[in-house]
Every structure is written in structure tokens, then in C-alpha cells.
C-alpha positions, 0 to 999 in steps of 0.5 A, a space after each residue: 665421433 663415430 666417424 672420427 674413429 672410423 677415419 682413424 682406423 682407415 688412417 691407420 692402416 693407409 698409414 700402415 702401407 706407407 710406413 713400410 714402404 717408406 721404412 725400406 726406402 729410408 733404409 736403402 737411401 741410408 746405406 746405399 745413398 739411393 733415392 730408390 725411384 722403383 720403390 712403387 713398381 715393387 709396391 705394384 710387383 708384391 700386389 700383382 704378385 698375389 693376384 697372380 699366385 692366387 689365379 695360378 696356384 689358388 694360394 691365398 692372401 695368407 700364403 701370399 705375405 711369406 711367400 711375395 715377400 721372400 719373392 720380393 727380397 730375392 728379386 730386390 738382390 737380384 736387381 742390386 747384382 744386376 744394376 744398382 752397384 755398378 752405378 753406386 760409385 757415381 753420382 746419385 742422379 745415375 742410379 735414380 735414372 736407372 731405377 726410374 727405368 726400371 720402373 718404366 720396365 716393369 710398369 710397361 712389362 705388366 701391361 702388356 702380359 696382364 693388361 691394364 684392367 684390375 686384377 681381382 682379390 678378394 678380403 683373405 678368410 677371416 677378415 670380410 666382415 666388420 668388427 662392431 664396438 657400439 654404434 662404431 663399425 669398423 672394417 676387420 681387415 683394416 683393424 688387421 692391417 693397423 695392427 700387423 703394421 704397427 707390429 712389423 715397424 715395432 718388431 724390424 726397430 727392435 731388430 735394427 736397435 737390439 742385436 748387433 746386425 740390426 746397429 751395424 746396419 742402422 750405424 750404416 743407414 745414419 753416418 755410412 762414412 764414419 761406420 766404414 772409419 770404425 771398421 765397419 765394412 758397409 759394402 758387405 750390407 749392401 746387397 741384403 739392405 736393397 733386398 730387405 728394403 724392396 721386400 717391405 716394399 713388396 709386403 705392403 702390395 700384398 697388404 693393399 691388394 684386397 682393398 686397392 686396385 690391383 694394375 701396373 699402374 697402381 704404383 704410379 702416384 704411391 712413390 710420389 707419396 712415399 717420397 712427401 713421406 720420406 721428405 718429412 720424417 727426415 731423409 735416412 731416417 728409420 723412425 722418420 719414416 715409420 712415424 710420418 707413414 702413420 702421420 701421412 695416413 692419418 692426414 689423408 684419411 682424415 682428408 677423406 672425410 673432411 676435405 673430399 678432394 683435397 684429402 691429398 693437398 694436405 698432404 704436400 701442404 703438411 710437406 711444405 709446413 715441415 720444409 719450412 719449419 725443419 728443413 732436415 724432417 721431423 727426425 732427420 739430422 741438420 746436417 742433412 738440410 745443408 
């Protein structure tokens, strides 16, 4: 039992990342109909980005969340001016090619400037010890992250849901052609959306730097994950994302302590049941399958 909860909490924060990476995936692809394949550059830019504050200006992990993630946005506005909209008016393969040139970019830009060793990060202040409940050890900056992820999902669906920018972008991200036939003008969301989307992005680098290792090619194999992620809470689903992030971190925590190297087979196996069963995702729409 005791490992079972410690593998739960782990699950819990893998989850975490993932979630928000994948909640600004999903929101992306909803409005701009781009499948975003920069999402894990810009996971790796919020993680070396911390590093970098951290070595350069001696600022921390606290530090780093505010200020990665605005850095993030601006860089995620930056990059939709700069390249995505012009494409957005083709078919979707040309932006998806643009952003997997980005990706290659970037991967390729931090391994020349900074090499391809880790940077270091350590645990932020207050976080290095364990929390003991009984005979249960559980890891505080895991708890922390558990706990601060749940509370960001929550807190971007009550925004997304209670206030009328939130449901003009959600109408947008669900059905973009029947908000822009209500009047809705879609495009004036489109820039903020991409930023939005790679600043969640960029968050959750900053989340994993003190526990993961921090290199350009950390990136590499979390947008294939994100992408098993998206496939199954459903396409441009919002609540899809968020609840099949904690399920895929579950999965493969559980994975970990159980199944030893085929933690991350479970994965594409629970892909693959979903597929079959709901070809559209757990909460996407039917249409969507077709």
C-alpha cells in the first residue's frame, strides 16, 4: 500500500506536466487548427530557461514560474506574428512542417550555445525534504507539484468556462466555424491563444526542472507523449487534455513500479484501447473521428 501511494503521487505530478502541456496543445489546435509539433521545444525553452535565469541572475525556481511563463507567452506571440498565421489559411500539413522546423531549431540552437550535458537545478527552497504520513514517505516538491497543477487545470477551466473571454475562447477552441457564424470574431483570439498555449508550455519545463534533466533534448520524446495524451482525451478537447494528462501520468507511474521497462508501452497500449473503443477520445466529439 505504501508503494501504491507513492506511486500514486509521482503519477500525479508526471501527470501534472503533461496536463498543462497538453491543455495548451489542445487549445491551440481548437482555435488555430494546428497540431503544434514545437509544443516540446517550448517544454525544453521553460526548462532551460530556468537554468539559465538561475546561473545568470542567481533567481530561483520561485522566480522562474512568473517570469518563464510571461517570457514563454511573449515568445509564443512572437513566433504566431512571425510564422504560424501566414500558413494558417493552408493546409494544416504546412504548419505542422513549420513548427517541426522550429523544433529542430531550437533543439539545435541549445546544443550548440549550451551543449548537450544537463544543466543543474536544484529542488526550490522549501521543497528538498519528504513529507512522512506513517510508514508513507512522500517526496514535498511532488506533493507541490501535484497540488499546484491540479489547482492551475482548475483555475484556467473556471476561467475558460465562467467569464465571457474564457467561453468565446472555448466556443472557439470547440466549433471555430459556428463561433465565427455567431459573430464571433475568431481571428482577433489567435495570436493571445498560441501564446497562452506555449506559456503552459513553458510552465511545465519550469515544473520539471528540478526533478528531470534539464537538455535540448529533453523535448524530444514528451511531445510524443503529449501527442498519445491529446489522442486520447479527445482532439481539441479542454477537459480531455486535463484528465487523460493525470491519467497518462498515472499509467506510467504505475508502469514504473510494476511493469519496469514497459512503463511507457502502457501508454500507446492505453492509446490504442481508447482508439478502438472511442476513436474520437474519451471526451472528444464523433464528428471528430470521421
Amino acid at each position: 500500500m505504501t508503494a501504491f501511494i507513492q506511486y500514486t503521487l509521482q503519477g500525479l505530478a508526471l501527470g501534472g506536466f503533461y496536463a498543462l502541456a497538453a491543455l495548451g496543445l489542445a487549445v491551440i489546435f481548437g482555435v488555430l487548427g494546428v497540431v503544434n509539433f514545437s509544443h516540446g521545444a517550448c517544454y525544453m525553452l521553460g526548462a532551460v530557461g530556468a537554468a539559465l535565469l538561475l546561473d545568470a541572475t542567481g533567481l530561483g525556481f520561485w522566480a522562474a514560474l512568473p517570469i518563464i511563463t510571461v517570457a514563454m507567452f511573449l515568445f509564443g506571440v512572437l513566433m504566431e506574428r512571425l510564422f504560424v498565421r501566414w500558413l494558417l489559411r493552408l493546409d494544416p500539413l504546412y504548419n505542422f512542417l513549420l513548427t517541426f522546423g522550429i523544433t529542430l531549431f531550437l533543439v539545435d540552437f541549445v546544443k550548440r550555445r549550451y551543449g548537450v550535458s544537463s544543466l543543474p537545478y536544484e529542488l526550490p527552497a522549501g521543497l528538498e525534504g519528504r513529507l512522512t504520513i506513517g510508514s508513507v514517505s512522500l517526496s514535498s516538491y511532488q506533493i507541490f507539484v501535484a497540488v499546484f497543477s491540479v489547482a492551475l487545470c482548475l483555475a484556467v477551466w473556471l476561467l475558460l468556462t465562467k467569464t465571457r473571454v474564457g467561453m468565446i475562447v472555448r466556443a472557439s477552441t470547440e466549433d471555430a466555424e459556428r463561433s465565427r457564424a455567431l459573430g464571433i470574431n475568431v481571428g482577433r483570439w489567435v495570436t493571445p491563444v498560441f501564446g497562452f498555449g506555449i506559456a503552459l508550455a513553458g510552465l511545465a519545463g519550469v515544473l520539471r526542472a528540478p526533478t528531470g534533466s534539464v537538455n535540448a533534448d529533453m523535448g524530444s520524446f514528451f511531445i510524443i507523449i503529449l501527442f498519445a495524451v491529446v489522442v486520447i482525451g479527445g482532439l481539441g478537447s479542454i477537459l480531455g487534455a486535463v484528465v487523460a494528462g493525470f491519467l497518462v501520468g498515472l499509467v506510467e507511474a504505475y508502469g514504473q513500479g510494476y511493469a519496469g521497462s514497459f512503463s511507457q508501452v502502457l501508454i500507446f497500449v492505453l492509446m490504442a484501447v481508447v482508439i478502438l473503443v472511442r476513436p474520437s477520445g474519451l471526451f472528444g466529439r464523433e464528428e471528430a473521428a470521421s
